[in-house]
N, C-alpha and C positions, 0 to 999 in steps of 0.2 A: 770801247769796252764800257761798263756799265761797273764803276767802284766806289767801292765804300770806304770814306774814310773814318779813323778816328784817332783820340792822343788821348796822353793822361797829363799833359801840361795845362791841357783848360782849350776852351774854343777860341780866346785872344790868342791864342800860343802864335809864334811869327812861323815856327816850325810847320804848322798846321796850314797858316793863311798861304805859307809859300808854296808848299803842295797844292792846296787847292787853286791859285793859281798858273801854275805850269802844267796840273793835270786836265783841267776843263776846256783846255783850247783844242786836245781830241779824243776827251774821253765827256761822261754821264756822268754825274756826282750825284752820290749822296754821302751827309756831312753831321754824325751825329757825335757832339762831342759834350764833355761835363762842363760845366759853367764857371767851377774852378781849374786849379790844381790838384792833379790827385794822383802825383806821383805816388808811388812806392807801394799800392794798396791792392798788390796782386792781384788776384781773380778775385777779389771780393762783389758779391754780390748786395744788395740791396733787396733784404726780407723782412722786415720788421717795422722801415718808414715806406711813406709813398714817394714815388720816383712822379716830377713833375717834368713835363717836355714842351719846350715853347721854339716854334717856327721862326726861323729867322730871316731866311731866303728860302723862295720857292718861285723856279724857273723852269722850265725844259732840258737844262743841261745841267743845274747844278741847286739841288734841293738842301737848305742845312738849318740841322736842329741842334739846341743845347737842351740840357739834362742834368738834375741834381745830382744824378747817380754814378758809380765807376766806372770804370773805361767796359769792362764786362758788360755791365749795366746796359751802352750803348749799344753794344752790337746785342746783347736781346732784343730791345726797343727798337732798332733799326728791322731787324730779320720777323721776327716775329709780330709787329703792329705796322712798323710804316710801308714796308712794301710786302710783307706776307709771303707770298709765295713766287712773284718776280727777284730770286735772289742775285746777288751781283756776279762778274766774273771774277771778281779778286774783290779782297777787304785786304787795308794797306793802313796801320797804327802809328804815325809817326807825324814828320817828321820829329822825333826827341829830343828836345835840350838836355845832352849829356850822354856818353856812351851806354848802349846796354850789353857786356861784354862778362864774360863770366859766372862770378855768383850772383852779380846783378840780376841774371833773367829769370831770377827764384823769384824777386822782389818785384819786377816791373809790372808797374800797370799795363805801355807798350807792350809788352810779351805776352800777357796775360788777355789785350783783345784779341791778339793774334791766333791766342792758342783758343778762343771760346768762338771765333770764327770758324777754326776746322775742326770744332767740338762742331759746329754748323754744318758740317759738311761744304764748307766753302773755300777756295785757296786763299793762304791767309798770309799777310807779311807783316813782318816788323821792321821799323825803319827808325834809324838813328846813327845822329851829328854828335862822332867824338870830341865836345869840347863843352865846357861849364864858364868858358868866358861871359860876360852878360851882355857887349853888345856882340855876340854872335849874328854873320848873315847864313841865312839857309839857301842862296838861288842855287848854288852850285850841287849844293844835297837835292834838292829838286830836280832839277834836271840831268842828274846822275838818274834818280828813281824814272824818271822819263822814259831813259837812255834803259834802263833794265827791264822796262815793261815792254819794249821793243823788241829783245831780246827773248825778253822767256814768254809773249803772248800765246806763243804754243808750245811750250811745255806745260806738262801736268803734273802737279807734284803727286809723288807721292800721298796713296791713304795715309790719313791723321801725323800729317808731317808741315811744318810751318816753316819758314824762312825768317833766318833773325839778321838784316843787314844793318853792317855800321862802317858810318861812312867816317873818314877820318877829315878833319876839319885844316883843309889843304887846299890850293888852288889848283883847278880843272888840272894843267899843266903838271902839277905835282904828284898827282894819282897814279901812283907805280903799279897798278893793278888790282884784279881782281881773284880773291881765292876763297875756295871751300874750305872752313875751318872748322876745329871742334871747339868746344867752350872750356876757357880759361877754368882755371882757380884765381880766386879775389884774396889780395891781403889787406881785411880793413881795420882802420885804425878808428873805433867809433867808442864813445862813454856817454856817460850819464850828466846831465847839467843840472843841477838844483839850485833856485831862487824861488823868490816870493813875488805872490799875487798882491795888487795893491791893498786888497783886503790882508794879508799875510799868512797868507797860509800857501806852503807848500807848493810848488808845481816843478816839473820835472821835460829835460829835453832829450831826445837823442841826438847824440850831437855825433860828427863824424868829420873826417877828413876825406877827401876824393881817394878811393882806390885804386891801389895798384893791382897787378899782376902778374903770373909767371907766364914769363915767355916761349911755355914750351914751345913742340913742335908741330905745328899745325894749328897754333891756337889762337883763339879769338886777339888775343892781348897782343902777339908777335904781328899778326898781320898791320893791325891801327900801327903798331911803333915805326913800322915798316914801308908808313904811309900807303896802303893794300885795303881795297875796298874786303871788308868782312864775310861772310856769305856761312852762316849756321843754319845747316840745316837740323830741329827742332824735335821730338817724336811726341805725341802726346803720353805714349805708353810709358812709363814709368819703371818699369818691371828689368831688375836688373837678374839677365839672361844666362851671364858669366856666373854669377853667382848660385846662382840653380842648378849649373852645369858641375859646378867641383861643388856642392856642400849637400845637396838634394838627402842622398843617400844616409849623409852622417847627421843630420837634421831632422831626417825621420825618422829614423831609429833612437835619439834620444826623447823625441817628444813621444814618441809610442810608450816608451819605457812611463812615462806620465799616468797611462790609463790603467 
């Protein structure tokens, strides 16, 4: 298969390097990642500066570039300049340092290549290692993702539907399974931190504690606790369905009453 990777932990990310080493020994890479960190920075694009892109590796099996720009950023640059119209069979956003599970996937850069990949029209995954320890090892998160391209090579998702897996940070032997979930609710505990610049003046943090959340039933948070590979599938649509169905009627009659 011919995929595209990318992360929002930066192109050093180990997440990244570990995928791209278990991937390239039978797949095609290409490798377009930002140069830092750039968690948390959703679908943001890059309109206003210039996005720079410099080669790192360039082979026959495994091409990779970094870029100032967001994880979005990337898979423009990747789709639309470096291969144009040879698109890949899958673009795969991870491997993530840190769960993406809940209200998390509002915020993720990871979610947010995923989902600009099958704004691309391309099958698109998100991948991430539930754990914020710092020496975290990924080979096992890799070669799970391995193990799953094996598996769904012929399936075809769904139009404008993305895959958000999270893998929980356990050994081979301890992976109780694999389920189709829906996405949590987050409980977070985040505030404001204020100090001074050496100059003194003002600056300001978001600061937070790692979240939790509810364990319903079928949901992203229950499976990780459960040690249960995660599996969300994603919709780009937005459009809440339920809602149109019971209010339609008494929503339109009050905004009429307007004109």
């Amino acid at each position: 298969m011919k995929i595209f990777l990318t992360n929002d932990d930066g192109i050093e990310a180990k997440g990244l390097q570990s995928l791209i080493k278990e991937l390239k020994k039978n797949h095609e890479l290409l490798v377009v990642a930002p140069d830092r960190e750039r968690s948390a920075v959703s679908h943001s694009l890059t309109l206003f500066d210039p996005l720079r892109l410099k080669k790192i590796r360039n082979s026959s099996r495994c091409n990779i570039y970094t870029t100032n720009g967001t994880p979005a950023d990337c898979i423009l640059l990747g789709i639309k300049h470096i291969i144009k119209d040879q698109k890949p069979d899958l673009i795969i956003a991870g491997i993530n340092h840190g769960a993406n599970i809940g209200d998390d996937i509002s915020y993720s850069g990871t979610v947010a290549a995923a989902k600009e990949g099958t704004l691309q029209g391309i099958p698109s995954w998100a991948v991430s290692l539930c754990s914020y320890e710092k020496k975290v090892t990924f080979s096992v998160a890799a070669k799970l993702t391995e193990r799953l391209l094996e598996k769904l090579s012929d399936y075809k998702l769904p139009e404008r539907t993305l895959l958000n897996i999270n893998i929980p940070y356990v050994s081979e032997e301890e992976i109780k399974g694999i389920v189709i979930t829906v996405q949590g609710k987050s409980n977070y505990k985040n505030w404001i931190e204020k100090s001074l610049d050496p100059r003194k003046r003002d600056m300001y943090w978001i600061a937070s504690d790692i979240p939790d959340g509810f364990s319903d039933k079928n949901s992203d948070y229950k499976a990780i606790k459960e040690q249960k590979i995660s599996i969300t599938p994603i919709k780009i649509d937005l459009t809440d369905y339920s809602f149109i169905k019971e209010n339609r009627k008494i929503l339109e009659n009050l905004f009429n009453e307007i004109k």
